[in-house]
C-alpha positions in Angstrom: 0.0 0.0 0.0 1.3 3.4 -0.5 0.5 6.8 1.3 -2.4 8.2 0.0 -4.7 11.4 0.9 -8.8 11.7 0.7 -9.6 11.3 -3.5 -10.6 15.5 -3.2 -8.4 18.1 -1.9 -11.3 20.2 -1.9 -13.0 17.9 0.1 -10.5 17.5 2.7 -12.1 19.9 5.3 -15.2 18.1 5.6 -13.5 14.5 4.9 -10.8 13.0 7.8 -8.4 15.2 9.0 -4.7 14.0 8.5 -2.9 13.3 11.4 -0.8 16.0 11.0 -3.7 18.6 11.1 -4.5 17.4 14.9 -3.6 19.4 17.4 -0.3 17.8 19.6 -2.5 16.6 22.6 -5.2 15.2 20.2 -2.4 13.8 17.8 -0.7 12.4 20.4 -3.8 10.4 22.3 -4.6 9.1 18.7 -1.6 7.7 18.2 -1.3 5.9 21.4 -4.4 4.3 20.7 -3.5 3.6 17.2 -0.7 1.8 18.7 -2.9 -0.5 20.3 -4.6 -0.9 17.4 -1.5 -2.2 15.4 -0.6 -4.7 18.2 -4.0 -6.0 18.2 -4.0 -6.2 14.3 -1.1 -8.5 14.9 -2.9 -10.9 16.2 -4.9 -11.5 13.3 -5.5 -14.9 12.1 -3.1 -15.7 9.7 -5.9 -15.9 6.7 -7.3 -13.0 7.4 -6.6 -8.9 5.9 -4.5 -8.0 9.5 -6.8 -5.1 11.0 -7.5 -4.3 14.7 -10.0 -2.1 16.0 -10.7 -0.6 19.2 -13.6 1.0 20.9 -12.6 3.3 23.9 -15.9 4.6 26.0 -16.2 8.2 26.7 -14.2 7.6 30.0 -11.5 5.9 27.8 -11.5 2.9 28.5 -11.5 -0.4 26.3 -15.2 -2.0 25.7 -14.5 -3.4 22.5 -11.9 -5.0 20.3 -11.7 -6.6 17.0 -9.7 -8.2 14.2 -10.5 -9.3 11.0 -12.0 -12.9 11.1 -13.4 -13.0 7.6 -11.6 -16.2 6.4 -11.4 -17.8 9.9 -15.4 -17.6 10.6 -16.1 -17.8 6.8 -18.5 -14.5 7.8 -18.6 -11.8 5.6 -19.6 -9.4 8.2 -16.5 -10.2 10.4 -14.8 -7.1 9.9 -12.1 -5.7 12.9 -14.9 -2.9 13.4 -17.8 -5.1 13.7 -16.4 -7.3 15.9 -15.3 -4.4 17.9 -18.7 -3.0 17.8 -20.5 -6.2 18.4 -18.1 -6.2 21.5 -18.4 -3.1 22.8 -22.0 -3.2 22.8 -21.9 -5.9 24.5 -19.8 -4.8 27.5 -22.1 -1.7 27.7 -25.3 -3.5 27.5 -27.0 -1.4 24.8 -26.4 -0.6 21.0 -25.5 2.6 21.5 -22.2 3.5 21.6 -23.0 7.1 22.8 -19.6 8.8 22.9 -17.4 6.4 22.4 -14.2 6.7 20.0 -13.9 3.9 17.3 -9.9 3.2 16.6 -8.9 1.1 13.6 -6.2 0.8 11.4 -7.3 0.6 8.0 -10.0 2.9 6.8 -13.4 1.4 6.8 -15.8 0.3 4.0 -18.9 1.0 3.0 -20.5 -2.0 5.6 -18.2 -0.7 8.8 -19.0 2.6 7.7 -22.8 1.8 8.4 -22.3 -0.3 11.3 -20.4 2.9 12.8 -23.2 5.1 12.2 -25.8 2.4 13.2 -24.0 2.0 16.3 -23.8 6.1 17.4 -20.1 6.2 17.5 -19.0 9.9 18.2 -15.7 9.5 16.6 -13.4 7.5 14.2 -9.5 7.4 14.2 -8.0 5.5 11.3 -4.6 4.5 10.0 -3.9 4.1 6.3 -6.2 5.2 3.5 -7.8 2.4 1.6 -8.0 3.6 -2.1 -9.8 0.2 -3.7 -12.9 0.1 -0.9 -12.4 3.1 1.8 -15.8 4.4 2.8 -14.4 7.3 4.9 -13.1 10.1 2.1 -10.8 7.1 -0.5 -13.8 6.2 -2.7 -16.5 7.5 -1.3 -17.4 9.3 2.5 -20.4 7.5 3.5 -20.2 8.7 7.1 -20.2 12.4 6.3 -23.4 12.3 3.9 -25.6 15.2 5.5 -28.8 13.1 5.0 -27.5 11.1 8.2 -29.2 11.7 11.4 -26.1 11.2 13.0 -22.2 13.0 12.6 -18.9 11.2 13.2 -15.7 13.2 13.8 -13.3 11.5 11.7 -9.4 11.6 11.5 -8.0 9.7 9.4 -4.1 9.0 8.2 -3.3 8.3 11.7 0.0 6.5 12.2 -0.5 5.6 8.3 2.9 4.1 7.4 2.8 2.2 10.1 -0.7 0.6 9.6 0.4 0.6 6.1 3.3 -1.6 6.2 0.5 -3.5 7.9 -1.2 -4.3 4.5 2.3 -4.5 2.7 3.4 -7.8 5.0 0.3 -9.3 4.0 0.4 -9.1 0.6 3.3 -9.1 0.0 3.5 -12.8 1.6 0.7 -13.7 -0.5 2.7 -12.8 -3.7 6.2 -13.5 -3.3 
């Protein structure tokens, strides 16, 4: 994977902010959680796309986690952020993740893009951009659509050569 920005320039004040537009404190506190993120994509199952996601409540601490399990649970739906959704609501009891931050380290498609929005998530923190399928400002920004009666904060690009090289292993072991 290489470094990549949102497809519009234009549209990158309304699209995820690059890391480097975060103020220090907030740049900082998203790449300590996106650190976590990494060492939980780590653990992926070998078959699977490695992605870890993270959902800190509003008192920031961990109710959900999740890694790719696609291949391992033959389940489409098992994407990092769903399971770290499914998780999270879970540990809180209800559906609604009400102010809880969503940390993963690829950027989400379309379906994780929904399940974010279905699930109330105030805001989203991802790594690299994903040009063939990102939902979040790549191909399309299905979180930001002003039709939706909810808004996430988004910042996106987060620790993105590191959650790159991510996608690079992977790949690259599948095509030597």
């Amino acid at each position: 994977m290489h470094s990549r920005t949102p497809s519009s320039s234009a549209a990158l004040p309304d699209a995820a902010l690059p890391d480097a537009a975060l103020p220090d404190a907030g740049r900082r506190a998203a790449e300590t959680r996106m650190h976590d993120a990494i060492e939980l994509a780590r653990g992926t199952p070998a078959e699977d796309v490695p992605v870890g996601a993270i959902v800190f409540a509003p008192g920031g601490e961990v109710v959900g986690r999740g890694v790719n399990r696609r291949e391992a649970n033959c389940d489409p739906t098992a994407h990092a952020e769903v399971e770290a959704i499914r998780q999270a609501a879970a540990t809180l009891g209800s559906w609604r993740l009400d102010g809880c931050e969503l940390v993963v380290t690829l950027e989400p498609c379309t379906m994780c893009a929904g399940a974010i929005l279905g699930a109330r998530v105030r805001s989203l923190v991802f790594g690299a951009y994903e040009p063939k399928t990102g939902a979040v400002g790549s191909v399309l920004d299905a979180l930001r659509d002003p039709h939706h009666l909810h808004q996430v904060e988004v910042r996106g690009g987060v620790l993105e050569a590191e959650t790159a090289a991510l996608m690079s292993e992977f790949f690259g072991r599948l095509r030597p």
